[in-house]
N, C-alpha and C positions, 0 to 999 in steps of 0.2 A: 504493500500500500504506500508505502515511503521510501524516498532515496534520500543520500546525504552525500555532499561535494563539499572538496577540498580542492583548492585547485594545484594542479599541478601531479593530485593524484587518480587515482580510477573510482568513479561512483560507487556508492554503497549500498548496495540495496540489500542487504544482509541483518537487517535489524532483527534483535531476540526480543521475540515476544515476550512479555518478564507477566503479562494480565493480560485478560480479554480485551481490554482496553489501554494497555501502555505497553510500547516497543522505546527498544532501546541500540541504538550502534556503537559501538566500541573505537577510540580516536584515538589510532597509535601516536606518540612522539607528538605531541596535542602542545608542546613547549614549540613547534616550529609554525603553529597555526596562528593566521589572524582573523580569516575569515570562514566561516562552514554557513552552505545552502542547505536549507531543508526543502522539499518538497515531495507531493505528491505522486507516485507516478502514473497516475489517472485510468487505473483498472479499477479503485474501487472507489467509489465515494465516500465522503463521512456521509453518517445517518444523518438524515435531519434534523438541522435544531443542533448540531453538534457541530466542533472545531477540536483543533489540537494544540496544545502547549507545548512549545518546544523548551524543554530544559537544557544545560548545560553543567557537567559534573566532572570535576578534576581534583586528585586524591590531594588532601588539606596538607601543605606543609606540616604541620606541628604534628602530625601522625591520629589526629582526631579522625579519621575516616574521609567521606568525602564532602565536595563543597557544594551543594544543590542550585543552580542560581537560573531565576527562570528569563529567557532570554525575549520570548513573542510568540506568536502565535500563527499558522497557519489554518484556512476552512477552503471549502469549494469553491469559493469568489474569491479569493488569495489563495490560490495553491500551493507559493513557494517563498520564500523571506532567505536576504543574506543577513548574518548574525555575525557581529564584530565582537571573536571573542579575546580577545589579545589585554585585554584592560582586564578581564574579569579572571587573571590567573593569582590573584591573592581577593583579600577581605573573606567577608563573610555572607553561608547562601541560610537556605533555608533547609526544611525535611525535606527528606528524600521521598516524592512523588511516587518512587518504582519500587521499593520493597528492598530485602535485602538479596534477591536475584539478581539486583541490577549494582549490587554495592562494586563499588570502585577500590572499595580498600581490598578487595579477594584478586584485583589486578595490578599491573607492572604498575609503579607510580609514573611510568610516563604514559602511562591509558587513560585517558579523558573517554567522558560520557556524554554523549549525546539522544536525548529523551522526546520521544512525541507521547503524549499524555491526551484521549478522545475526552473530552468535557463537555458540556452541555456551554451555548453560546454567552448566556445568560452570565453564569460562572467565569468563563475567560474574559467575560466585560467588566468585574469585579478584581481580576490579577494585574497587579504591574510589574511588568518588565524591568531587570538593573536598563538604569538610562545609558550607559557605557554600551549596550548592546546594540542601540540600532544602528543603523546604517542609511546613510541616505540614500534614496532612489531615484529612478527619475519624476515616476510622477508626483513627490512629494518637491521636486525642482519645479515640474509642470503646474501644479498648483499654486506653487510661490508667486512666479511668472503667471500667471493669469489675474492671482491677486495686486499684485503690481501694476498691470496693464489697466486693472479697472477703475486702482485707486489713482493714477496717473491721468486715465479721460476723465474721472469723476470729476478730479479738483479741475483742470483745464476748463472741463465745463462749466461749472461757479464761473466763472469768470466773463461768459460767452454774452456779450452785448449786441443787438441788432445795430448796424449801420446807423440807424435814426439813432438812437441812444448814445453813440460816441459822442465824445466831443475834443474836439481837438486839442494834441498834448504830443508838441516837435519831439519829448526827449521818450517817448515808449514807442514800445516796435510792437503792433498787432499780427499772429501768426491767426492765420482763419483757421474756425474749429474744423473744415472737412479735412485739413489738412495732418492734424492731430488724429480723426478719426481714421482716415486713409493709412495711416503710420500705424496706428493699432490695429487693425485687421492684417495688415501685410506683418508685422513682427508674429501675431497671433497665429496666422498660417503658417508662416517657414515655420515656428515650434513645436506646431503639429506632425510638420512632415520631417522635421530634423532638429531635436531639440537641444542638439550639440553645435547646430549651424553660428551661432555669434563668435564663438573659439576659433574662427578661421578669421 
């Protein structure tokens, strides 16, 4: 039902079912990793009404076992999330979601855990994520930039005075509003079709 990527290494789709409901992947040399994908690999769906927690676990320095730390969540309309876990290789996590099947202290301390936990929707809207763990995307760029764009016409347009309504004033330069709006559809477009396009 799930895969896991490293890059640089070969997909994972080897997760140990530890419950009916929580699989787990095993993250050798987990000290050379900064980032791990989770996703689905779209054989089976979640049920209804359900999502998956992805955790992240690496055996605790101080020999206390291991460290739980829950990273995000993937469901059917998100099937896949990158998880930055390079930050979250000290502090402190939570219990252990997956039982003692899934304990990391019974593996090499360079085996890190990687965890999908089935939750009901509800439940995963109630957890939060270590904030060291996200990663930005693009559509969270794509969102920015749209928010940008509208607060950038919005204010322009405040401003927008009919010909009759000027009056004249040598030292200000009038830019016409279609000219603003022409500029925000065409930036609006290229970001749809290339939202890497400004970097050149």
């Amino acid at each position: 039902m799930f895969g896991c990527l490293v890059a640089g290494r070969l997909v994972q789709t080897d997760a140990l079912q530890v419950a009916s409901d929580k699989f787990v992947f095993n993250l050798p040399d987990y000290e050379k990793v900064n980032h791990v994908v989770v996703f689905m690999l779209g054989t089976v769906p979640f049920p209804a009404g359900t999502g998956g927690a992805v955790h992240f676990s690496f055996p605790d320095p101080s020999g206390g076992g291991a460290v739980w730390q829950l990273l995000g969540f993937i469901t059917n309309e998100k099937p896949s999330a990158i998880f930055k876990i390079s930050g979250l290789k000290a502090g402190k996590g939570g219990e252990n979601p997956f039982g003692m099947m899934a304990s990391s202290s019974r593996l090499s301390p360079s085996v890190a855990q990687v965890g999908v936990s089935v939750e009901a929707l509800d439940q995963l809207a109630q957890q939060i994520p270590v904030s060291s763990s996200a990663v930005s995307t693009v559509d969270s760029f794509l969102h920015f930039t749209q928010k940008m764009l509208d607060s950038l016409y919005n204010f322009a347009s405040s401003f927008a005075v009919t010909q009759a309504q000027m009056t004249p004033n040598p030292s200000e330069t009038f830019i016409p509003s279609s000219c603003v709006l022409k500029w925000y559809e065409t930036f609006q477009r290229r970001m749809s079709q290339n939202p890497n396009f400004w970097k050149n």
